[in-house]
C-alpha positions in Angstrom: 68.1 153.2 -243.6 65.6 153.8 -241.1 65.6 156.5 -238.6 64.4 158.2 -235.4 62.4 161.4 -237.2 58.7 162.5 -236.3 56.6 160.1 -238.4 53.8 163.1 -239.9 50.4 161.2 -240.2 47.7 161.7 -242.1 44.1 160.4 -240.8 41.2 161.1 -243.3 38.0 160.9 -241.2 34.4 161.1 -242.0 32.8 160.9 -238.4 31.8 157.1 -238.5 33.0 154.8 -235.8 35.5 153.0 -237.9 36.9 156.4 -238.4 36.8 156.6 -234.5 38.4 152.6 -234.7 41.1 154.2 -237.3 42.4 157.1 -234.9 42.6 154.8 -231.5 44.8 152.1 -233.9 47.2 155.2 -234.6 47.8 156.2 -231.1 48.3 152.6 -230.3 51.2 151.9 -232.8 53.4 154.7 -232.9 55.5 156.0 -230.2 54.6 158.8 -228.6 57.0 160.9 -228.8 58.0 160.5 -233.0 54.8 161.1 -234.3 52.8 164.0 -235.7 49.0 163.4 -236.3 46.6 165.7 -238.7 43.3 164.4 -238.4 41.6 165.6 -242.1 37.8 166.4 -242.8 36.8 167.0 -246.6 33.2 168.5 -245.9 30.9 168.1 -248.3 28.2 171.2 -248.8 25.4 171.6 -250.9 26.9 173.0 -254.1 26.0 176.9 -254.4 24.7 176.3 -258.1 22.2 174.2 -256.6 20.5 176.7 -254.4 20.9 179.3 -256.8 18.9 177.5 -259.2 15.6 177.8 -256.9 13.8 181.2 -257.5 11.0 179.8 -257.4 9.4 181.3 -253.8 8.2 177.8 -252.6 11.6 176.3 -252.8 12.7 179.2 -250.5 12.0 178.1 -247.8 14.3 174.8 -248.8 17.2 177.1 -248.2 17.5 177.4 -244.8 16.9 173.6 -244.2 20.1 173.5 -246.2 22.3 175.8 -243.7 20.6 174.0 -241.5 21.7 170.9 -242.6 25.6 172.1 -243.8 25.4 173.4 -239.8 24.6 170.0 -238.1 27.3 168.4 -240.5 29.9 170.8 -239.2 29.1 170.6 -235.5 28.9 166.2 -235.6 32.8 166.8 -237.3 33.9 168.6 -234.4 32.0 166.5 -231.6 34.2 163.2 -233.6 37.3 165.6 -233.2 36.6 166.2 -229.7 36.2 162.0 -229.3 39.3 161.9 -231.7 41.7 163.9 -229.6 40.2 162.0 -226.4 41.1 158.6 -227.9 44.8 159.7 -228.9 45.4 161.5 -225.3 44.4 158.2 -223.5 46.8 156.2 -226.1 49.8 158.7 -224.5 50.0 160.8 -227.7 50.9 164.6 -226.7 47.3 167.1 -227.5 50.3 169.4 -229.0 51.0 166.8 -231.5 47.4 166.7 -233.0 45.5 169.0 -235.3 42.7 169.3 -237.5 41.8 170.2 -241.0 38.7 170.5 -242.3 38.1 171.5 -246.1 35.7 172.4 -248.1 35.3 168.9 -250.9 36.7 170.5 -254.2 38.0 168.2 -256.5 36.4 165.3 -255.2 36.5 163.7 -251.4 39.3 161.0 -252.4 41.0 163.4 -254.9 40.8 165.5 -252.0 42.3 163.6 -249.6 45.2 162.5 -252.2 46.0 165.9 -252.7 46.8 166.9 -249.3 48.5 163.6 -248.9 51.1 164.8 -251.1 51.8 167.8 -249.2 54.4 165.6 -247.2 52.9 162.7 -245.0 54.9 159.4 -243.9 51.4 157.7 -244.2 48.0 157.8 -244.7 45.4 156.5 -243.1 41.4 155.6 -243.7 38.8 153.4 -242.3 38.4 150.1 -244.2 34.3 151.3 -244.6 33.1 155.1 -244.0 29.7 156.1 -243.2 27.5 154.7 -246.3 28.8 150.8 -245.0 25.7 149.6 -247.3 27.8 151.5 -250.3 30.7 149.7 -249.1 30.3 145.7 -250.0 34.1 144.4 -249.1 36.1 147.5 -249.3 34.9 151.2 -249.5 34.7 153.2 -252.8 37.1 156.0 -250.7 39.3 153.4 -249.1 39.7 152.1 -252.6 40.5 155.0 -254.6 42.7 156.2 -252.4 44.8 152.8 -252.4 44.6 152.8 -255.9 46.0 156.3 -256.7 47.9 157.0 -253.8 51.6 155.1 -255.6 54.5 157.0 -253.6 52.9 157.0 -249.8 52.3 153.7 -247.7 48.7 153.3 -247.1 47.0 151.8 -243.7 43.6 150.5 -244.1 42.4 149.7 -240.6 40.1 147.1 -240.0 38.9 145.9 -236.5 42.3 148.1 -235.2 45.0 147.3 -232.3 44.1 144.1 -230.1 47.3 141.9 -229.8 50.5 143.8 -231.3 51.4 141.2 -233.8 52.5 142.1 -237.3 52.9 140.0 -240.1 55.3 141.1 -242.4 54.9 139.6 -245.8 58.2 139.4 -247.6 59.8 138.4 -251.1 62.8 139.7 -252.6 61.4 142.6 -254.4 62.4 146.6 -253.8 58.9 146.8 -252.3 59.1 143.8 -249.8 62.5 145.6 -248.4 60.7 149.5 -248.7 58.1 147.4 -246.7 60.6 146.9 -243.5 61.9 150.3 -243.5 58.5 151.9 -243.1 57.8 149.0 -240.1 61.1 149.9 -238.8 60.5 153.8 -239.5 56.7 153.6 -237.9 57.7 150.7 -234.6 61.0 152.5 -233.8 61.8 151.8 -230.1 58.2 150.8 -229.5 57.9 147.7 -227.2 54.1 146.6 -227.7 54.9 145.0 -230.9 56.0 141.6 -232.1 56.6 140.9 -235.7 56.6 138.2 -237.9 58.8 138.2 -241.0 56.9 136.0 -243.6 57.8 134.4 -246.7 55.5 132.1 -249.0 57.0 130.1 -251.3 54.7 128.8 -253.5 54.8 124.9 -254.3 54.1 122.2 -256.7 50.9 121.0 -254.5 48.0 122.1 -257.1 49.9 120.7 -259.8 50.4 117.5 -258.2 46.9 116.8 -257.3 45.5 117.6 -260.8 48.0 115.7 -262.8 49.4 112.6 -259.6 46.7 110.4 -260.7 48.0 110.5 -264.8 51.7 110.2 -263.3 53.6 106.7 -263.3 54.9 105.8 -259.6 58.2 106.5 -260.8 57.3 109.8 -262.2 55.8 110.8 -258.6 58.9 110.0 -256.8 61.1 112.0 -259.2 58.4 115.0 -259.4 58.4 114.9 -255.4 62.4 114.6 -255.5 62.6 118.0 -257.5 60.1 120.1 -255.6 61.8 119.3 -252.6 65.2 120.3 -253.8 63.2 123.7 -255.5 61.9 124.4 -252.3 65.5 124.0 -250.4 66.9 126.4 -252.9 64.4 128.8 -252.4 64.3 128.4 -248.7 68.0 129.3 -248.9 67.8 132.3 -251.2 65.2 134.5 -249.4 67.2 133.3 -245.7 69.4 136.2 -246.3 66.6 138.8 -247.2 65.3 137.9 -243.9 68.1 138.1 -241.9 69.0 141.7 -243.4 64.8 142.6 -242.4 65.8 141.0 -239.0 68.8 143.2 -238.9 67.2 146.5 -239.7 64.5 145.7 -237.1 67.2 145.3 -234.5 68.9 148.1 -235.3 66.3 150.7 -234.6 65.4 149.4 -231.3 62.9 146.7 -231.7 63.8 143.6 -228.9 65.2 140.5 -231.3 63.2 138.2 -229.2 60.3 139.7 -230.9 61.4 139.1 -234.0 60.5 135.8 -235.8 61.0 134.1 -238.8 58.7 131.9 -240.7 59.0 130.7 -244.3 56.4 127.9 -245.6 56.5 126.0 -248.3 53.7 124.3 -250.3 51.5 127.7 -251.0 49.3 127.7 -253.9 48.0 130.9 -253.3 50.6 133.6 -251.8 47.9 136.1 -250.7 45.4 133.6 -249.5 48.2 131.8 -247.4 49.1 135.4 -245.7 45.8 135.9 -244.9 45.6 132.0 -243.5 48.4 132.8 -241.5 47.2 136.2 -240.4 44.1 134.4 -239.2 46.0 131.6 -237.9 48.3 133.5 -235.8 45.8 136.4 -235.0 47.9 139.2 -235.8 46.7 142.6 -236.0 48.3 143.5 -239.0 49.6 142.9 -242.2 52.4 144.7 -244.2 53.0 143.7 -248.2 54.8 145.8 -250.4 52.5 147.4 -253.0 54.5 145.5 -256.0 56.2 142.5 -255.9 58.3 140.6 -258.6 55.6 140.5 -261.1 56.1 144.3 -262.7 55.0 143.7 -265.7 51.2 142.3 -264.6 50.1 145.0 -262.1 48.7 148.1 -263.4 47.7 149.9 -260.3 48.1 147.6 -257.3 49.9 144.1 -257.2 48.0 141.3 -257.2 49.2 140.1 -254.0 48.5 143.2 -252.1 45.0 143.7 -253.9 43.5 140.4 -253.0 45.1 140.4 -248.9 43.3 143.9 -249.1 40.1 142.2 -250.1 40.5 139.0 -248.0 41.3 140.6 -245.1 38.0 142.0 -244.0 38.8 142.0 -240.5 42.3 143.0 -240.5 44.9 146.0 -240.7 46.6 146.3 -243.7 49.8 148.6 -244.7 50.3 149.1 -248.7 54.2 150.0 -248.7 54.9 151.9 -251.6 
């Protein structure tokens, strides 16, 4: 059940302005006074093998270019932590609540970032593109591996950040769908900036109808019509509970009920492209899907669901709920 403790966050940053956009959507979303905020670095040096290998006396001089470069990296990290803390002080977050890390990259910069992750975080957070954007085509190689390998830890990838307040919460009844309101409930505890959306797709018999209506006897239409209307009223029906108990657990850890709203629809062919449809549509900030949904069995790494509204949603926030 959700409850009132420090949320500890984790916010990998390279020094790039989405980094920048990735901190001010922090202090912007969770309340002040539950949160704890680690703003992490991996630095990446010239390996030592690397100079060691030039004896050569006219690469010498390379060397000190080098430190000089390794230098100037360091210093633009702490200028962005400097613009970091700024960002988070004017959202209201508490400079006592902030600190840095930086570390030295040793197993690799995601690995890097995985591994502290696991050292006890309630989320963690990245930039939907870094610095090498040109690297990056829809989502970057950093962003992804850390989405891919991060299974136990909800995972934000920030987009264009905090503009409206308005979450979508994508729902089904899977284990994932309801660990997905606890961590909206855990993270938006008593804040009153937010309104969510509680979302359900039910996926209909339109496709099917418009490839096959034309081979189908007017008879045959009526009666196909008939029974998707009566499998969409049963489904309406059983996920109406699911969102009451989501509505409930909302409600329960402060969030105002008239912020709270409901919205099932019927006639999807696509569950992810009709999220992000209805993301677009409504112009929320943010989306929340549950890493996995019903379909175990088919998703290696991420669900397909929560893979593609990563991928769609280019200009959106999206939580991963583990």
């Amino acid at each position: 059940m959700p409850n009132s403790k420090c949320q500890r966050i984790l916010i990998a940053v390279d020094g790039s302005e989405n980094a920048l956009e990735a901190v001010r959507y922090v202090g912007k979303t969770i309340p002040a006074n539950r949160v704890e905020i680690v703003l992490f670095h991996v630095m990446v040096k010239v390996p030592e093998s690397f100079m060691g290998v030039q004896k050569e006396p006219a690469y010498q001089y390379r060397i000190a270019d080098i430190k000089a470069w390794e230098d100037m990296q360091e210093r633009l990290i702490r200028e962005f932590f400097l613009k970091a803390r700024g960002a988070l002080l004017e959202a209201g977050i508490p400079e006592k609540v902030v600190s840095e890390k930086i570390q030295n990259r040793q197993a690799g910069i995601a690995r890097d970032i995985i591994a502290e992750a696991c050292t006890g975080y309630d989320a963690v957070v990245v930039g939907r593109r870094g610095v090498s954007q040109l690297k990056d085509l829809i989502l970057g190689s950093i962003a992804y591996k850390i989405l891919e390998r991060i299974v136990e830890i909800p995972v934000w990838v920030v987009g264009r950040g905090f503009q409206r307040g308005k979450v979508l919460v994508a729902l089904d009844s899977s284990e994932g769908a309801i660990r997905a309101i606890d961590h909206v409930a855990s993270m938006l505890n008593g804040s009153p900036y937010f309104e969510v959306t509680l979302y359900h797709v039910i996926r209909g018999l339109d496709i099917l109808e418009q490839i096959y209506k034309k081979g189908l006897a007017e008879a045959i239409q009526s009666e196909w019509n008939t029974t998707a209307e009566e499998e969409m009223e049963s489904r309406k029906k059983e996920i109406e509970p699911l969102l009451r108990k989501a509505r409930e657990r909302l409600v329960s850890v402060g969030m105002n009920p008239k912020h709270i709203l409901e919205k099932i629809e019927s006639g999807g062919g696509s569950c992810a492209g009709s999220i992000c449809e209805e993301a677009e549509k409504g112009t929320y900030d943010t989306i929340v899907v549950g890493r996995r949904g019903l379909s175990r069995v088919r998703e290696f790494f991420m669900g397909r669901v929560s893979n593609k509204v990563i991928q769609l949603a280019t200009q959106k926030t999206v939580w991963v709920v583990s």
